[in-house]
Each structure stands twice: as structure tokens, then as C-alpha cells.
C-alpha positions in Angstrom: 0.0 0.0 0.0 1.0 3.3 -0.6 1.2 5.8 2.8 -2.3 8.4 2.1 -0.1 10.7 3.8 2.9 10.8 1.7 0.2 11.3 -1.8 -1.6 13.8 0.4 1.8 15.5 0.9 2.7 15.7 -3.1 -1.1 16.7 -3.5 0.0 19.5 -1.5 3.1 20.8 -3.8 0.4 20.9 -6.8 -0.3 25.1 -6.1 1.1 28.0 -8.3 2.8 29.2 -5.5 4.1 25.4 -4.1 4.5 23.5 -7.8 7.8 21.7 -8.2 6.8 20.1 -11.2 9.7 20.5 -13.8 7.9 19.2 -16.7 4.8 18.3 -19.4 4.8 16.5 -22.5 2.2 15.3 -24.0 0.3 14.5 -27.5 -3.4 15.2 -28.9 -5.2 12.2 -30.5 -8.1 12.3 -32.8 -11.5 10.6 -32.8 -10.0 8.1 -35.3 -7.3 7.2 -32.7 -4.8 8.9 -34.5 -1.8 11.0 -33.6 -2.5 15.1 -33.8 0.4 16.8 -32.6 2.2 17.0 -29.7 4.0 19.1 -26.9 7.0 19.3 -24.4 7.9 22.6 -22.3 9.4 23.4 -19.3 6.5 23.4 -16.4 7.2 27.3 -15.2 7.4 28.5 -19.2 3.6 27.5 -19.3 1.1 30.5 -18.7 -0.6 30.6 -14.9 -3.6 30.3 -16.6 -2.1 26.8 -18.3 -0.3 25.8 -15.1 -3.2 26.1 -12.9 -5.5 24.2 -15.7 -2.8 21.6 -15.7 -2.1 21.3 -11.5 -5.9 21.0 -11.6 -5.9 18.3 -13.2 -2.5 16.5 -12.1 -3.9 16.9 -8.4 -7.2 14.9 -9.7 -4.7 11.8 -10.9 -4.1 10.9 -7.0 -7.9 12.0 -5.6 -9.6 9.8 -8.1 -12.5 7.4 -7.5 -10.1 4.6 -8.5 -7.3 5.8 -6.4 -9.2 5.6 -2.8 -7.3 2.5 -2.2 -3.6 3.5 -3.6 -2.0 0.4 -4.2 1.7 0.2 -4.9 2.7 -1.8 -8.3 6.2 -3.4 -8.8 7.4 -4.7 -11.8 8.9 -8.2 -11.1 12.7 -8.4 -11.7 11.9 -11.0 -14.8 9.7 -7.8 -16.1 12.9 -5.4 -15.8 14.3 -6.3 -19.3 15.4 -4.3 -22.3 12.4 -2.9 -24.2 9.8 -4.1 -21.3 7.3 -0.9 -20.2 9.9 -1.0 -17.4 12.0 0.0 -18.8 10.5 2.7 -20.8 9.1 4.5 -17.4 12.6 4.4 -15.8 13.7 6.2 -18.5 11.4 8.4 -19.0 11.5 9.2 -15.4 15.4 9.5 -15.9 15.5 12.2 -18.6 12.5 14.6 -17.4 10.9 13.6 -20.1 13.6 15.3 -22.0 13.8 12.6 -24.7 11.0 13.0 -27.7 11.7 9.7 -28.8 10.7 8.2 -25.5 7.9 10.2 -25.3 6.0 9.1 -28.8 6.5 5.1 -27.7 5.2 6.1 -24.8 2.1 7.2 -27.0 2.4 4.7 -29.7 1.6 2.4 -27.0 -1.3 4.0 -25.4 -3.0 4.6 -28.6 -2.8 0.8 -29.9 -3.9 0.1 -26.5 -7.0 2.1 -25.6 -10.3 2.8 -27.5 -11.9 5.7 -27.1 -14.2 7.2 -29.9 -13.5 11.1 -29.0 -10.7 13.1 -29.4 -8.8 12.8 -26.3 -5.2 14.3 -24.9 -2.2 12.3 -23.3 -0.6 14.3 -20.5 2.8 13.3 -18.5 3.7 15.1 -15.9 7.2 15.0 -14.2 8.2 16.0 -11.0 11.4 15.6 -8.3 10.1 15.8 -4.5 12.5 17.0 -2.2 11.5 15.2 0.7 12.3 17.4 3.7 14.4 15.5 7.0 12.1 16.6 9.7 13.3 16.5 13.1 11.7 14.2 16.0 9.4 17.1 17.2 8.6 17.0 12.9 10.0 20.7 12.4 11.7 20.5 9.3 15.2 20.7 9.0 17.3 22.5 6.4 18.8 19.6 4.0 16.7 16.5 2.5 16.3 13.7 3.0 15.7 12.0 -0.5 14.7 13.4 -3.9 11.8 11.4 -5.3 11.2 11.7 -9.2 8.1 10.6 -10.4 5.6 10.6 -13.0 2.2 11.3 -13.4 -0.3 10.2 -16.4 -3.5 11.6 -17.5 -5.7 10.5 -20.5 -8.5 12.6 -20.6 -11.1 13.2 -23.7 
């Protein structure tokens, strides 16, 4: 299981003021389930107008009806092999979503996989939480802990 407080922190971050979020790519599909142009910018170069459309809907991924039990998913070690999804996430999630390449298997993948019969948008967002050291009384201390990249996925019509 995932810890509800740790998603609730990151939920948190998703503010103009508080965003951390370094990075969206993403691609348009049509109603015929093909490809209609993508996207990939710098988070902050968005307008607030954008960014706040975007953290909107970013902050929905985690408060989702399907999400009130968060369940952790691990790829098996067997899984972890060259060309595997696995593999395509970690690197992904390595880059920043940096490389276009990545990016159009990533939706080459999703769009031979899902059937939807309106126009819909793939959104990936990427983020690095700088988990804070807290002391025992939980005041935070200067320095982290851990960074934690991560992505986050929307398909929405």
C-alpha cells in the first residue's frame, strides 16, 4: 500500500505558488485514434492560466474514485528487461521527459492500446520531491532527505 499521507503531501506541492513540477509533454489524438500533434515545455514556461488548468488536473490523478485505495505496483525483476514498459518509465523518469523519442512510444503504445471514440489528450507530468528531513518534534530541518522523481499520467477526452 502506498502511505495516504505521503500522496496527500505531493497533492500539497500541486499550487502556483508550491508546484515543483519540472515538466509536461504530452500529444493530442483524434477521434479516429490517431496522432494530432504533440508538446513538451518546461512546467514554469507555461502561462498561470495553463499551469493552474494543468495542477488541476494533475492533483485529480491521485484523488480519483479509482485511487481511494492507492495500491503500490512493482514490476517483477523478470519484467525489468530491455524494451519491457519497465524499462520505458525508468527512462522516461530519468531524462525529465527530455527525450521526444521516449515520449512518442510512450504514446504509440497508449493509442494501440485504448479505444476511445472522441478526441482525447495524453498528459505526462514529471516532478522531483524533495523530501524534507524533519526532526523528532517534525520541524523541518534545512537539507533532505531524498529526492523522489516521479511521473504522473493523464488520459483525458
Amino acid at each position: 500500500m502506498i502511505n495516504r499521507d505521503d500522496m496527500l503531501e505531493l497533492t500539497r506541492r500541486m499550487t502556483l505558488s508550491r508546484t515543483s513540477f519540472t515538466r509536461i509533454a504530452g500529444c493530442y489524438v483524434d477521434r479516429d485514434g490517431d496522432f494530432d500533434g504533440s508538446f513538451n515545455i518546461n512546467f514554469l514556461k507555461l502561462s498561470a492560466a495553463e499551469r493552474t488548468k494543468k495542477l488541476k488536473l494533475a492533483k485529480e490523478i491521485p484523488f480519483s474514485a479509482t485511487n481511494v485505495n492507492l495500491k503500490k505496483y512493482e514490476y517483477p525483476q523478470s519484467a525489468r528487461k530491455p524494451g519491457s514498459m519497465w524499462q520505458l518509465l525508468m527512462a522516461m523518469n530519468e531524462c525529465g521527459l527530455k527525450n521526444d523519442a521516449l515520449m512518442d512510444t510512450l504514446y504509440d503504445i497508449i493509442m494501440e492500446n485504448i479505444r476511445i471514440t472522441t478526441p482525447y489528450a495524453i498528459y505526462v507530468f514529471h516532478d522531483n520531491y524533495d523530501i524534507p528531513a524533519k526532526a523528532a518534534d517534525k520541524e523541518r530541518l534545512g537539507e533532505s532527505e531524498e529526492i523522489f522523481p516521479y511521473l504522473i499520467c493523464a488520459i483525458c477526452p
